[in-house]
VOGU-3710 file (C-alpha; in Angstrom, 3 decimals, decimal comma):
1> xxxxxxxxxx> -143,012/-60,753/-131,080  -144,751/-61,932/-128,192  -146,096/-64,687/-130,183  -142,373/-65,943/-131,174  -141,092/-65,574/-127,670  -143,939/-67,797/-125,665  -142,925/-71,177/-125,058  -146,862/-72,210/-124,371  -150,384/-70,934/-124,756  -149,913/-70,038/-120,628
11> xxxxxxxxxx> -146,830/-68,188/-121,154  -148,260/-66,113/-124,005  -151,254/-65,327/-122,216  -149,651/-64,272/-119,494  -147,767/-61,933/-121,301  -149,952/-60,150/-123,416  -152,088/-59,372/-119,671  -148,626/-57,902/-119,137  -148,659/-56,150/-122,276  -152,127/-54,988/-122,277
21> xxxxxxxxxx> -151,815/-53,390/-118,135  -149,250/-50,954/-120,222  -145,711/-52,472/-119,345  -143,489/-51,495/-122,550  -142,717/-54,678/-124,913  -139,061/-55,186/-123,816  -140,021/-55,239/-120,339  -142,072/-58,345/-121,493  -139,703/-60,227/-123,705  -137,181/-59,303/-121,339
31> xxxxxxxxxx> -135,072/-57,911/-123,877  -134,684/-54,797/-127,041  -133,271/-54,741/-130,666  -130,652/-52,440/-130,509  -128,100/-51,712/-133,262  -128,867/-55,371/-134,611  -128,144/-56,638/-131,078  -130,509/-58,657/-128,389  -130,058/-56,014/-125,207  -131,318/-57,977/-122,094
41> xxxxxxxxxx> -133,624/-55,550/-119,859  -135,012/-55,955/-116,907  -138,083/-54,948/-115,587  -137,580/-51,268/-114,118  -134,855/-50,432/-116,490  -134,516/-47,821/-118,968  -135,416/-49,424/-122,500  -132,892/-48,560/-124,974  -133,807/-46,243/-127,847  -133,960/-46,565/-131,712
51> xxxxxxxxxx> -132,709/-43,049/-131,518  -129,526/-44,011/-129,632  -128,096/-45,367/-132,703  -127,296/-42,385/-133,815  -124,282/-41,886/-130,776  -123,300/-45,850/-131,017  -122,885/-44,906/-135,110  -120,776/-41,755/-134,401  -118,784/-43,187/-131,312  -117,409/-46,211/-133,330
61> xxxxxxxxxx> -117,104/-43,992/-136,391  -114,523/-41,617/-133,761  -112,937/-44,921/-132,299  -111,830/-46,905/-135,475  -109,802/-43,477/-136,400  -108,589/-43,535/-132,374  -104,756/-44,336/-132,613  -103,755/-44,552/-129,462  -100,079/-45,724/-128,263  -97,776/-48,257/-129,722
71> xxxxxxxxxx> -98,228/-50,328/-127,029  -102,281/-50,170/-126,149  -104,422/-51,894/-129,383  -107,737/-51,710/-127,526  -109,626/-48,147/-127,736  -110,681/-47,108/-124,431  -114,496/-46,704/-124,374  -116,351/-45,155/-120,854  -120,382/-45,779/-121,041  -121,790/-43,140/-117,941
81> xxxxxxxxxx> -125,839/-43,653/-117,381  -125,666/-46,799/-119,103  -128,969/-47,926/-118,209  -128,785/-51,529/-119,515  -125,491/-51,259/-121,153  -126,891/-51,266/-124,261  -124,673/-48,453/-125,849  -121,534/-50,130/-124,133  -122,181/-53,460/-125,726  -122,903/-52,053/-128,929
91> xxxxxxxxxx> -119,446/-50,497/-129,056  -117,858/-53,558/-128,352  -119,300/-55,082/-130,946  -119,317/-52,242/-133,702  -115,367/-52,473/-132,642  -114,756/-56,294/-132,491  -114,400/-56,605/-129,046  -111,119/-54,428/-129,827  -112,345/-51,947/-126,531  -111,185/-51,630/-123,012
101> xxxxxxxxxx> -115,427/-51,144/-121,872  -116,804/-49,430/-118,327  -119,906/-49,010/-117,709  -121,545/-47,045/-114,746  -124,994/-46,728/-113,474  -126,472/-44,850/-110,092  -129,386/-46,980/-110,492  -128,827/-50,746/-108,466  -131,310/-52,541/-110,896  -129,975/-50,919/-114,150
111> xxxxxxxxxx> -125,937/-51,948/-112,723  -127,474/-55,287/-112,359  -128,574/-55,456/-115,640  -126,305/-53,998/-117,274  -123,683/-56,997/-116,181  -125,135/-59,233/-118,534  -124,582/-57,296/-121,386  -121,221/-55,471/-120,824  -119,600/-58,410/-118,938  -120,360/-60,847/-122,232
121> xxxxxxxxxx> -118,363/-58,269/-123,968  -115,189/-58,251/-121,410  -116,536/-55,073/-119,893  -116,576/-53,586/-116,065  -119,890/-52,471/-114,351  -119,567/-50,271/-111,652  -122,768/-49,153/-109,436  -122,455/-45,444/-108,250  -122,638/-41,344/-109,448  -121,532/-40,819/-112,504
131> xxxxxxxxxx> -116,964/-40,859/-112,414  -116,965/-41,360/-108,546  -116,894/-45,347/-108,489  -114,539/-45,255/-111,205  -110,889/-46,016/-110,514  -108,610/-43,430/-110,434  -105,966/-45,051/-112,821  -108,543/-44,317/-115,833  -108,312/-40,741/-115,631  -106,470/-39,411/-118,404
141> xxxxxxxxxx> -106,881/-42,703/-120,187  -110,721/-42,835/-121,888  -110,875/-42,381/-125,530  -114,249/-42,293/-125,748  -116,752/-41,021/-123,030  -120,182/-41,616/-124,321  -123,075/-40,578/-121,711  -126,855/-41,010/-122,969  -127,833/-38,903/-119,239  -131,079/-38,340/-118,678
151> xxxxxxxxxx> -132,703/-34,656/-120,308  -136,324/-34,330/-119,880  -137,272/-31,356/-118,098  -138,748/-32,388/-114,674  -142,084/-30,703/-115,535  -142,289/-32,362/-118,925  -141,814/-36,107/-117,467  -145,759/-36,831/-117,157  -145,670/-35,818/-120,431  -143,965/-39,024/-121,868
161> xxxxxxxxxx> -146,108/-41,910/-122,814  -147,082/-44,155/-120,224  -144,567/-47,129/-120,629  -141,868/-44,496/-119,912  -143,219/-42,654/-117,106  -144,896/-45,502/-115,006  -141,699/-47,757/-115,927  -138,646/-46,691/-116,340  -136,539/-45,122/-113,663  -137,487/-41,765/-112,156
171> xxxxxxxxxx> -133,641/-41,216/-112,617  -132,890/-42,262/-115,907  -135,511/-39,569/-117,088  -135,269/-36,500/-114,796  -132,579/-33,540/-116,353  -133,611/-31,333/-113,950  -135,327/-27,904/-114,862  -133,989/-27,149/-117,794  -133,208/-31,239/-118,185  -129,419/-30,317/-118,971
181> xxxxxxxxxx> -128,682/-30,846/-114,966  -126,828/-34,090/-115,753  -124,664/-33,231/-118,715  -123,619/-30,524/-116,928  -122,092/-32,562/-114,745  -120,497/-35,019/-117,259  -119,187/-32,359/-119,190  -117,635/-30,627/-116,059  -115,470/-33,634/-115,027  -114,969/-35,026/-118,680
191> xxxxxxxxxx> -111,680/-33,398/-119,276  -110,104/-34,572/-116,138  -111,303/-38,580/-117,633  -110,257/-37,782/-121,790  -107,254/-38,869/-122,870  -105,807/-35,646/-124,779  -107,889/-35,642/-128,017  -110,442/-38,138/-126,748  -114,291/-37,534/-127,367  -117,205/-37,066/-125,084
201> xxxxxxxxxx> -120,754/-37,627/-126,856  -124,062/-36,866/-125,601  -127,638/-37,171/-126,358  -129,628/-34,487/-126,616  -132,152/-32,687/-128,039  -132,401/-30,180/-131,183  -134,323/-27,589/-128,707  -131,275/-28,057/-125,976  -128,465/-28,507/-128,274  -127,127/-25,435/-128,137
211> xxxxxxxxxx> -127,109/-25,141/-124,192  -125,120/-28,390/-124,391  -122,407/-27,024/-126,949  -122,031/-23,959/-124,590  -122,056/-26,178/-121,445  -118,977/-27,924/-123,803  -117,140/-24,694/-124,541  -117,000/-23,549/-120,947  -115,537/-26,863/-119,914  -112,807/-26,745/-122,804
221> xxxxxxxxxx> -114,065/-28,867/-124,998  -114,544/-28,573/-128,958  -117,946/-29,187/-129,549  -120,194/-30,079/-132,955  -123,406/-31,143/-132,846  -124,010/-33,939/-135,132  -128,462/-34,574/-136,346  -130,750/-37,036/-137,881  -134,028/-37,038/-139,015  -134,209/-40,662/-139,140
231> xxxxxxxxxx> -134,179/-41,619/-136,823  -135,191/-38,088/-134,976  -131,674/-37,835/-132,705  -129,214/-35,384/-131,679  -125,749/-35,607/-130,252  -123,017/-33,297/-129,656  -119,696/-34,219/-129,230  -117,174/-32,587/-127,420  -113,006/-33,126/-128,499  -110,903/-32,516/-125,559
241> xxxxxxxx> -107,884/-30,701/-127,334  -104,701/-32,887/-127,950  -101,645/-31,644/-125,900  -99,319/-29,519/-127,965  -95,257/-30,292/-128,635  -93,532/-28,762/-125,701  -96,719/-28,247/-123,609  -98,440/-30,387/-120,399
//
């Protein structure tokens, strides 16, 4: 790969120094492979997993059955911790480009980057925590709310190989304690966001899976957890119940 992507003898010397001092491959290509896409990521962002497939698969699997109103083709698609944008891009073009995309990072570096990959795909980035740069008008309007947060335990970070812990974002790592800190969070506001019978979908972990489909239940959602073992991923996803006849 590195080989391919050197323009000179120079160039690929340089960057296998780069490789060999431990910075992770994407970092030195300046982009990842990602659901048959080229992901631009810059150094200090989170490098989009193999594993993250899995959601992208499921999230345009729930979207292309999405029917929203008469009047509104595109689905509405909401990408929280989106890192690089990766998962955001990938919907737009699993869907055609037929999505209405934002994007939100906390991270300045990660908003940055993730610009040149959402914005290609006539998406918004917006820099801030979580829903709170988000404008209000979209509440009660996403279809699909797809959030790979971060869930590694605090005290289990230094155990991640070195390209993630010396690389990547403290942030786009650290779940807290129990690593469930920031779904929590996502799944407490989600319903307020959700169109009625719109879909949040998380990444998570077999081990934590079932804290996440409680953390669902108590916030009204419908949860199932969906598994593969190739590649090793879990998601749960969470159906905010449609409004019934006669009822707000």
């Amino acid at each position: 790969m590195l080989i391919s992507a050197a323009r000179t003898p120079d160039d690929l010397a340089a960057m296998v120094d780069r490789r060999a001092a431990g910075l992770p491959v994407e970092h030195v290509l300046g982009w990842a492979e990602f659901c048959g896409l080229r992901i631009a990521v810059d150094p200090g962002v989170f490098v989009p997993r193999r594993r993250t497939e899995l959601l992208v698969r499921q999230a345009a699997a729930l979207a292309s059955q999405t029917a929203g109103p008469a009047d509104r083709a595109r689905v509405v698609v909401l990408d929280l911790c989106c890192g690089s944008g990766a998962v955001g891009a990938a919907m737009a073009a699993a869907l055609l480009d037929r999505v209405e995309l934002y994007a939100v990072d906390i991270d300045p570096a990660a908003a940055r980057c993730a610009r040149r990959n959402v914005v290609a795909a006539s998406g918004q980035v917006f820099e801030g925590d979580l829903y709170e740069p988000l404008p209000v008008a979209l509440r009660g309007r996403v279809d699909i709310l797809v959030a790979n947060a971060p869930y590694v335990p605090t005290e289990e970070i230094r155990l991640l190989p070195p390209e993630a812990r010396l690389h990547e974002p403290w942030v786009a790592l650290d779940g807290g304690a129990d690593g469930l800190d920031v779904q929590r969070r996502v799944a407490a506001a989600a319903p307020l966001w959700l169109a009625p019978g719109g879909y949040l979908l998380v990444e998570t972990s077999r081990r934590q899976a079932p804290h996440t489909v409680e953390t669902f239940t108590r916030n009204g959602l419908t949860p199932r957890v969906v598994s593969s073992e190739e590649p090793d991923a879990t998601i749960v996803i969470g159906t905010r119940p449609a409004l019934q006849s006669g009822r707000s």
